[in-house]
C-alpha positions as protocol buffer text, in pm:
chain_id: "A"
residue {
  index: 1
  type: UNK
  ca { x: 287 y: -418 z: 1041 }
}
residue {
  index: 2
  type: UNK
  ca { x: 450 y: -693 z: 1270 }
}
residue {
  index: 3
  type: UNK
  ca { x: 182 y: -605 z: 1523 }
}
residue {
  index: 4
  type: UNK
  ca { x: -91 y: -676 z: 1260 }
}
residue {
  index: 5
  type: UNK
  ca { x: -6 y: -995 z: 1133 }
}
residue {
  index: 6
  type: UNK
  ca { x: -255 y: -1222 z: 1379 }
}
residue {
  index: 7
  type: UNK
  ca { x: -546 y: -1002 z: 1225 }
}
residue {
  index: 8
  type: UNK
  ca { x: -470 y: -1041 z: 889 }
}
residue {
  index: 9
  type: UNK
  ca { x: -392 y: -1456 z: 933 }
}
residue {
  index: 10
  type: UNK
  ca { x: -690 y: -1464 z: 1119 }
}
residue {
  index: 11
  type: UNK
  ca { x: -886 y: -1329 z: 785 }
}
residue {
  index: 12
  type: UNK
  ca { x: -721 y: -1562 z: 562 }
}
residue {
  index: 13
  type: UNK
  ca { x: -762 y: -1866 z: 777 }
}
residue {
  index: 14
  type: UNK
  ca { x: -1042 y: -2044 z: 546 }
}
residue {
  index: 15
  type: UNK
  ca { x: -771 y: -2073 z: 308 }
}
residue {
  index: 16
  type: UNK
  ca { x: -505 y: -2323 z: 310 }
}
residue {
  index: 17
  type: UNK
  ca { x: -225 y: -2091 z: 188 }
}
residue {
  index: 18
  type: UNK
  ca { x: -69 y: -1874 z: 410 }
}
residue {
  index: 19
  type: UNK
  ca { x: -128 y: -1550 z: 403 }
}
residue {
  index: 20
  type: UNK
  ca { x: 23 y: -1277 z: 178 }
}
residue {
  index: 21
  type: UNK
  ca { x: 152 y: -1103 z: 520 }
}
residue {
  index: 22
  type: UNK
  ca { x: 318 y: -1439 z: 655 }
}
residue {
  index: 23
  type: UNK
  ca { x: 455 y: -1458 z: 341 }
}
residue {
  index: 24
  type: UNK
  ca { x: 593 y: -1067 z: 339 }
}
residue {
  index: 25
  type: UNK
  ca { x: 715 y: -1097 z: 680 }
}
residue {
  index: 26
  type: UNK
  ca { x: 868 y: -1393 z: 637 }
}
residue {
  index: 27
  type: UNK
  ca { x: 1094 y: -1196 z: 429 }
}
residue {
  index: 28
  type: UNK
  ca { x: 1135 y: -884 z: 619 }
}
residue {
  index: 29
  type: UNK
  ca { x: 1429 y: -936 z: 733 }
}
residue {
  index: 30
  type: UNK
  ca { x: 1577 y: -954 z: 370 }
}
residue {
  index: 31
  type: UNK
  ca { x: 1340 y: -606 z: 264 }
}
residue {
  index: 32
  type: UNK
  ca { x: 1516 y: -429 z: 580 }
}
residue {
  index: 33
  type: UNK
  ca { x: 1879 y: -546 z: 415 }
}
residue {
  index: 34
  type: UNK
  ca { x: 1813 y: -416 z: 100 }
}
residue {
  index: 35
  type: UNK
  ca { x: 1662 y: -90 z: 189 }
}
residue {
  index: 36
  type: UNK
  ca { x: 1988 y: -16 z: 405 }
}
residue {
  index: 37
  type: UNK
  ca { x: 2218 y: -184 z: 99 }
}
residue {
  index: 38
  type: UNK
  ca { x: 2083 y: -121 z: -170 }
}
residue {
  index: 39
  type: UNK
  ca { x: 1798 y: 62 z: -238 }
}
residue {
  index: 40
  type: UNK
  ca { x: 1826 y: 400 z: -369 }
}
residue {
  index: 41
  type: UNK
  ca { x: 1638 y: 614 z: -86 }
}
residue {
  index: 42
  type: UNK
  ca { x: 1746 y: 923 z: -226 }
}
residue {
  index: 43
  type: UNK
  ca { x: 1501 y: 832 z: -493 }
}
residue {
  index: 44
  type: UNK
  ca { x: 1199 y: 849 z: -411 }
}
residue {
  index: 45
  type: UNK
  ca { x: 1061 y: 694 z: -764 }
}
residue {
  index: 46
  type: UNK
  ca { x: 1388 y: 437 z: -797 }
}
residue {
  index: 47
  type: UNK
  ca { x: 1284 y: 336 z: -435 }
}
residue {
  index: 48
  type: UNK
  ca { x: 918 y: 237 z: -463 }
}
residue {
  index: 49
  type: UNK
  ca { x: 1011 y: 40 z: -839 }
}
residue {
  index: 50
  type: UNK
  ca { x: 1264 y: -142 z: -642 }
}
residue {
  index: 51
  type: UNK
  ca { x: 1011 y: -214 z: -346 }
}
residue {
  index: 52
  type: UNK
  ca { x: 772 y: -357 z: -569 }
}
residue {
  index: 53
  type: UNK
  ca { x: 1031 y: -557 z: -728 }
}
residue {
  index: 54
  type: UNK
  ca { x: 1123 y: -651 z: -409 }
}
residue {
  index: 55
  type: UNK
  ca { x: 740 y: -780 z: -306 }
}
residue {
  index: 56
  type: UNK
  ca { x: 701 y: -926 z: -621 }
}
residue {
  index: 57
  type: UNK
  ca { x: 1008 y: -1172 z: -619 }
}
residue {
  index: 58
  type: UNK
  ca { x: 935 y: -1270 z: -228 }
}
residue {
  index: 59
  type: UNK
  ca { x: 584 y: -1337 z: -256 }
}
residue {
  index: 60
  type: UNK
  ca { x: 476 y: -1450 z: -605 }
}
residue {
  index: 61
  type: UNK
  ca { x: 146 y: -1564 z: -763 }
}
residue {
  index: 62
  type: UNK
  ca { x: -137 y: -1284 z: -844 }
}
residue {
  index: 63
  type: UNK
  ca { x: -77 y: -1069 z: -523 }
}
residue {
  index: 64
  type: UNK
  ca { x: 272 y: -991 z: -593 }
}
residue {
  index: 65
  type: UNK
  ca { x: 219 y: -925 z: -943 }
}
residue {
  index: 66
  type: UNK
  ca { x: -68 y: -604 z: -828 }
}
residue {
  index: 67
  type: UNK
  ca { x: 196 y: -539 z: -583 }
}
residue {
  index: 68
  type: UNK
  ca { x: 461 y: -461 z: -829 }
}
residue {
  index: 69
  type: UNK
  ca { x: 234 y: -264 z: -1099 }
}
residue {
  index: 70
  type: UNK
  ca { x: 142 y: -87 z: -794 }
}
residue {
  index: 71
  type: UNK
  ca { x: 456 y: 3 z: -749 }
}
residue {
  index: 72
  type: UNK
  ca { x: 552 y: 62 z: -1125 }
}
residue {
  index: 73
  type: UNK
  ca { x: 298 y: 281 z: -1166 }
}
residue {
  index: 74
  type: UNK
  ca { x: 369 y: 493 z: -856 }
}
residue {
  index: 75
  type: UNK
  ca { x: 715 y: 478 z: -1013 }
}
residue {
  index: 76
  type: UNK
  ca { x: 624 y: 633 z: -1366 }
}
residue {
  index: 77
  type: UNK
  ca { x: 433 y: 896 z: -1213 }
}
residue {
  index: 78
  type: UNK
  ca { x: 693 y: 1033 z: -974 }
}
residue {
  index: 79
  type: UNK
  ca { x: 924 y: 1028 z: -1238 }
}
residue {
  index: 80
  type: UNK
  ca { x: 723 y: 1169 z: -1497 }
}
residue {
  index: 81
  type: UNK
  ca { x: 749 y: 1539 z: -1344 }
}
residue {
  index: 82
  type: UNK
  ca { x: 1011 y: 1519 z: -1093 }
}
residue {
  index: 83
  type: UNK
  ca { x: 1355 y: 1463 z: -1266 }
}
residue {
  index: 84
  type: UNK
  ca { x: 1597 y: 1634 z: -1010 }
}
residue {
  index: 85
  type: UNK
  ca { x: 1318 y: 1789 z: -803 }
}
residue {
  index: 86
  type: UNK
  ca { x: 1174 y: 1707 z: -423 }
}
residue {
  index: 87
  type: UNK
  ca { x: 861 y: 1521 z: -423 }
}
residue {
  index: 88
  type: UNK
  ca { x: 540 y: 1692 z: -304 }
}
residue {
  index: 89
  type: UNK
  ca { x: 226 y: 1565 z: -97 }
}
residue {
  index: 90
  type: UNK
  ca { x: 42 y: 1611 z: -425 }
}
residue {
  index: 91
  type: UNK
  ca { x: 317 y: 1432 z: -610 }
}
residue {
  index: 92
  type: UNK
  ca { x: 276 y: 1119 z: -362 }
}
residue {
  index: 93
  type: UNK
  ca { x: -159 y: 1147 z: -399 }
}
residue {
  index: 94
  type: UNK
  ca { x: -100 y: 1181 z: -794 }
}
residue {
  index: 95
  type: UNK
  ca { x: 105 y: 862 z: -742 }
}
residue {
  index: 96
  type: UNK
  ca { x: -158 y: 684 z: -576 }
}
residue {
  index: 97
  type: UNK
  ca { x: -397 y: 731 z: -822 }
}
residue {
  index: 98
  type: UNK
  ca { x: -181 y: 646 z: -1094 }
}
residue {
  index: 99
  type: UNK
  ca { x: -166 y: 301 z: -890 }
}
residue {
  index: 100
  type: UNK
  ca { x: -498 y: 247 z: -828 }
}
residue {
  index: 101
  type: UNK
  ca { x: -537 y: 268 z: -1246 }
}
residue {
  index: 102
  type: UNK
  ca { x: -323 y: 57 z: -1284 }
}
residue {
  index: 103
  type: UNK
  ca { x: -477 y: -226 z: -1061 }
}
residue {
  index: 104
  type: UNK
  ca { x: -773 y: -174 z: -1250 }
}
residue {
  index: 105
  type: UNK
  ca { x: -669 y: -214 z: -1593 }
}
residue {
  index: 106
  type: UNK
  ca { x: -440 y: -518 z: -1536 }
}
residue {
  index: 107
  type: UNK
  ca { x: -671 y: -658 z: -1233 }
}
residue {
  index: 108
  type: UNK
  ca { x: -1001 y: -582 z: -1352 }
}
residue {
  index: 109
  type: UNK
  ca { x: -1152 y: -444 z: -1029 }
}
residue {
  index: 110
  type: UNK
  ca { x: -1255 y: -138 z: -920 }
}
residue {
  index: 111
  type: UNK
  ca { x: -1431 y: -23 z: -563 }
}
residue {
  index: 112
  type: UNK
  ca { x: -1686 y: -217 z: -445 }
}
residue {
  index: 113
  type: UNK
  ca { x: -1528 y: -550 z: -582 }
}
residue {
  index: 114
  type: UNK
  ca { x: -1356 y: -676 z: -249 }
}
residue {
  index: 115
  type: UNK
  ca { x: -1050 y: -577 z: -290 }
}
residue {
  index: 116
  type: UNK
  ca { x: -752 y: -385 z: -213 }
}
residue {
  index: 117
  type: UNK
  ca { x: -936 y: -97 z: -446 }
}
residue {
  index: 118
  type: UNK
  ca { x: -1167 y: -106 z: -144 }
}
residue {
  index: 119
  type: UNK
  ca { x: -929 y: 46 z: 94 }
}
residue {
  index: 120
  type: UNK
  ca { x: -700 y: 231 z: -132 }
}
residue {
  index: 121
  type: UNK
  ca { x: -956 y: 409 z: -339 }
}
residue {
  index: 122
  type: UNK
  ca { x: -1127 y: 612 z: -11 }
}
residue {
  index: 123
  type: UNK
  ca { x: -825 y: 701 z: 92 }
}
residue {
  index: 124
  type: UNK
  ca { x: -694 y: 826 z: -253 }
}
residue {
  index: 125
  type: UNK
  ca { x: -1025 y: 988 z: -281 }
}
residue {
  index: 126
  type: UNK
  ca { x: -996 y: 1149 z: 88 }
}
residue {
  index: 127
  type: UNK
  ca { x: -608 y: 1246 z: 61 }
}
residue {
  index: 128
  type: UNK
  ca { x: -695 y: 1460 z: -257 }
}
residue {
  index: 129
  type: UNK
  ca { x: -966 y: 1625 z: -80 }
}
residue {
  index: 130
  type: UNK
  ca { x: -755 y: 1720 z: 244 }
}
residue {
  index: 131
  type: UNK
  ca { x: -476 y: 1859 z: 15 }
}
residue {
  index: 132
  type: UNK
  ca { x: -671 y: 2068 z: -199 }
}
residue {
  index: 133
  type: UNK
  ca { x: -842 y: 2184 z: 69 }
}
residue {
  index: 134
  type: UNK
  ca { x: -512 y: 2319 z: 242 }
}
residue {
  index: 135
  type: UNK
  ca { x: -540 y: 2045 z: 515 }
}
residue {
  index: 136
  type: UNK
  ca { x: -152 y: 1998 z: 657 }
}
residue {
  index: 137
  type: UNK
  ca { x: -35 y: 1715 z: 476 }
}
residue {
  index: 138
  type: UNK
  ca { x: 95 y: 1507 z: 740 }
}
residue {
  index: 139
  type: UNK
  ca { x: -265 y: 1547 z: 882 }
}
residue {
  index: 140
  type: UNK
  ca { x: -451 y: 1447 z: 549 }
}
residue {
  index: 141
  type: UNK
  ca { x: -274 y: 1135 z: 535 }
}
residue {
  index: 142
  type: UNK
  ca { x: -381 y: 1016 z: 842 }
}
residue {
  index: 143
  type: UNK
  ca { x: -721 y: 1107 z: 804 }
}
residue {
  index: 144
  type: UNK
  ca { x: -703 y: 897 z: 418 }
}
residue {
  index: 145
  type: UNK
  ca { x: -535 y: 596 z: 614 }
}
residue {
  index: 146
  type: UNK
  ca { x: -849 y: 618 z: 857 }
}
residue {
  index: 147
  type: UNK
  ca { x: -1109 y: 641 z: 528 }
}
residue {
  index: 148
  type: UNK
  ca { x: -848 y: 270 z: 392 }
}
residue {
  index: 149
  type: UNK
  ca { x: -961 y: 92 z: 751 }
}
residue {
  index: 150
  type: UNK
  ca { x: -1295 y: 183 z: 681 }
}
residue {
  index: 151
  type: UNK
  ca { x: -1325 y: 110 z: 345 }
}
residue {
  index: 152
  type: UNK
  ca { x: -1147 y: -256 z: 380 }
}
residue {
  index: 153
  type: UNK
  ca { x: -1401 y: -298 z: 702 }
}
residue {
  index: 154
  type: UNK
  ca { x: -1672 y: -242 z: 464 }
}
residue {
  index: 155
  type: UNK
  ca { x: -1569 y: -554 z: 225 }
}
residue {
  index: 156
  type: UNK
  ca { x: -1745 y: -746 z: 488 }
}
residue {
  index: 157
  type: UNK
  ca { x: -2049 y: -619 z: 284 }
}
residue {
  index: 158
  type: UNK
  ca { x: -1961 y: -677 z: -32 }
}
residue {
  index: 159
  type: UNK
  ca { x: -1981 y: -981 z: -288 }
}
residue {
  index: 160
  type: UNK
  ca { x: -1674 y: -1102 z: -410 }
}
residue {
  index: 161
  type: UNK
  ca { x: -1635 y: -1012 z: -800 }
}
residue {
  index: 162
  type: UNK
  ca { x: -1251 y: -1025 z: -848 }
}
residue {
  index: 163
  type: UNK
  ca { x: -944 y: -1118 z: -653 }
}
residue {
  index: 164
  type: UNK
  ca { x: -896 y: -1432 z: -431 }
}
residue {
  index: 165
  type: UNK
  ca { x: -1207 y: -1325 z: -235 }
}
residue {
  index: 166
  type: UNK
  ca { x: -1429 y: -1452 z: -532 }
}
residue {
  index: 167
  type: UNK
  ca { x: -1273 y: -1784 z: -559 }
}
residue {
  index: 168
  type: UNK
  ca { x: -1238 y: -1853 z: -172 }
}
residue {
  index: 169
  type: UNK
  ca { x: -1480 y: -1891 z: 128 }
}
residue {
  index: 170
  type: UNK
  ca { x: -1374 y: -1546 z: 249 }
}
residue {
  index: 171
  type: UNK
  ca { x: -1754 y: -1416 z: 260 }
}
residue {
  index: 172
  type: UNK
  ca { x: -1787 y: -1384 z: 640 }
}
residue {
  index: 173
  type: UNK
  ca { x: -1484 y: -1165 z: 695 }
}
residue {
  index: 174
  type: UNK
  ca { x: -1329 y: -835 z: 553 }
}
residue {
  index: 175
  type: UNK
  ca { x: -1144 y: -887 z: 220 }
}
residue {
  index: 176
  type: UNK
  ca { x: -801 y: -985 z: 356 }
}
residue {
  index: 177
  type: UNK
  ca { x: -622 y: -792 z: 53 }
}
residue {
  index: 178
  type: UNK
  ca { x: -822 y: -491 z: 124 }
}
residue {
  index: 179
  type: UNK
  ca { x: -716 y: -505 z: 520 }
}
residue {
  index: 180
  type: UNK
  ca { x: -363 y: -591 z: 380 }
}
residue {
  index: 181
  type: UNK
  ca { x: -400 y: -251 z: 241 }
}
residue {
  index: 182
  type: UNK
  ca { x: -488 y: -95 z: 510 }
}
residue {
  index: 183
  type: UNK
  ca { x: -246 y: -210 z: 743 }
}
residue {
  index: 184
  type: UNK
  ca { x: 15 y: -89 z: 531 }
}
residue {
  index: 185
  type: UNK
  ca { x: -141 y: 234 z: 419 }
}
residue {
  index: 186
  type: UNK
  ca { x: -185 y: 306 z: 798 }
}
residue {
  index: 187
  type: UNK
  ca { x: 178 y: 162 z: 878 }
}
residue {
  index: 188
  type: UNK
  ca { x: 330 y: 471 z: 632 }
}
residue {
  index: 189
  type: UNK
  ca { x: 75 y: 729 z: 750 }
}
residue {
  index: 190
  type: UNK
  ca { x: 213 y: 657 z: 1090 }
}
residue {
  index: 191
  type: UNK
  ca { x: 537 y: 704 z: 971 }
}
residue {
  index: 192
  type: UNK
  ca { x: 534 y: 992 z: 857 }
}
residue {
  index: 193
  type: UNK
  ca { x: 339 y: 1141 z: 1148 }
}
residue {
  index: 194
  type: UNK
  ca { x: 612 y: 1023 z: 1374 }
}
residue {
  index: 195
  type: UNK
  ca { x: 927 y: 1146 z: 1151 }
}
residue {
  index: 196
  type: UNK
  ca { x: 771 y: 1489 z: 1000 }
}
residue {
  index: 197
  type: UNK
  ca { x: 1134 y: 1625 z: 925 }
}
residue {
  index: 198
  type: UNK
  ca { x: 1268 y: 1366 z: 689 }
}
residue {
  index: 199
  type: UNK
  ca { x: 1517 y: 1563 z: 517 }
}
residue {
  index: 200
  type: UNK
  ca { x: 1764 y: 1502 z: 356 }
}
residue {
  index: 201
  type: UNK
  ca { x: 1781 y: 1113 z: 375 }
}
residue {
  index: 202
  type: UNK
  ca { x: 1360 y: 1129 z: 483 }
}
residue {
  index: 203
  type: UNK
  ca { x: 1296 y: 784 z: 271 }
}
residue {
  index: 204
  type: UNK
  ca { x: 1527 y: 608 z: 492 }
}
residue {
  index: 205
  type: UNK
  ca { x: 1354 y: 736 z: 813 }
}
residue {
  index: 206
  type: UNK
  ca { x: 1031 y: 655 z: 663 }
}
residue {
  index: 207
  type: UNK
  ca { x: 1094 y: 312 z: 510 }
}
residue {
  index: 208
  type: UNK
  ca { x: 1228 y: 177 z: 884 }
}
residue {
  index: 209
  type: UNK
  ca { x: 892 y: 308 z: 1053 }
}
residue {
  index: 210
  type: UNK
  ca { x: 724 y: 155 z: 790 }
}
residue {
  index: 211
  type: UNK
  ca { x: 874 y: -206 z: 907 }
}
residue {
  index: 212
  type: UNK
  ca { x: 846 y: -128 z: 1211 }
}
């Protein structure tokens, strides 16, 4: 993600405030302390409600706030089946879309509205597909985080109907949430590709890639 930040600035330079991935790494250094101290990796549902708790507190206003029902929401699912048990491929795409719900109910967007939806819904869309059709899973999340980088590419398109995009002079670039998205969509795909054998501590392997 480090290696991405100059893009993503670059997006939100006609605004004045700095950008929601300034912000977040500005505070990476405190995330990567309280993964190793404190968060509870052998969770995976305790782990992503404390990440979005996490994003919420160090970068505030609206953005923060999506990040953490995000995050809640991936949190209920994966706990609504998986008391005690491993969490599956499936389990992780049924998490996304319980998300993505989420972000439209309390956001009031959907695809097509320049925003992070933009990105994450293709690549929900696409990871379901690969799975059902038997595709390896490692393999079907990199070809969903390729289907988030084109669907935030394709914001460039689109008129701004919710999010900062439709209050800002954002209109001749990519959504920067939806590339935000993206970024970090791609970040965990890579992750995982690199660290395929994450058990039985895999969260902590995968949430230090992820930073990376």
């Amino acid at each position: 993600m480090k290696a991405d930040q100059s893009t993503l600035d670059r997006l939100d330079a006609p605004t004045k405030a700095p950008s929601w991935p300034f912000r977040f790494l500005k505070n990476l250094n405190t995330f990567v302390s309280l993964i190793v101290s404190s968060y509870p990796l052998y969770d995976a549902a305790e782990t992503m409600y404390a990440i979005g708790a996490s994003i919420s507190k160090a970068m505030g206003g609206t953005t923060g706030i999506m990040y953490n029902l995000l995050c809640k929401a991936a949190y209920a699912e994966l706990k609504k089946d998986n008391i005690d048990e491993e969490v599956t491929p499936r389990d992780w795409s049924e998490a996304l879309k319980a998300s993505i719900a989420s972000v439209r109910k309390y956001g009031g967007a959907t695809e097509g509205y320049r925003t992070m939806l933009d990105a994450l819904i293709p690549a929900s869309q696409v990871l379901e597909e690969n799975l059902s059709a038997g595709v390896d899973p490692v393999t079907a999340f990199s070809v969903s985080a390729v289907a988030a980088t084109k669907g935030a590419k394709s914001t460039i398109q689109m008129q701004a109907q919710a999010g900062r995009s439709s209050a800002e002079n954002l209109a001749t670039v990519p959504d920067p949430g939806a590339m935000a998205a993206a970024v970090w969509y791609r970040a965990a795909a890579r992750a995982v590709r690199k660290k395929q054998h994450l058990k039985p501590y895999g969260m902590v392997r995968l949430v230090a890639f992820f930073y990376a």
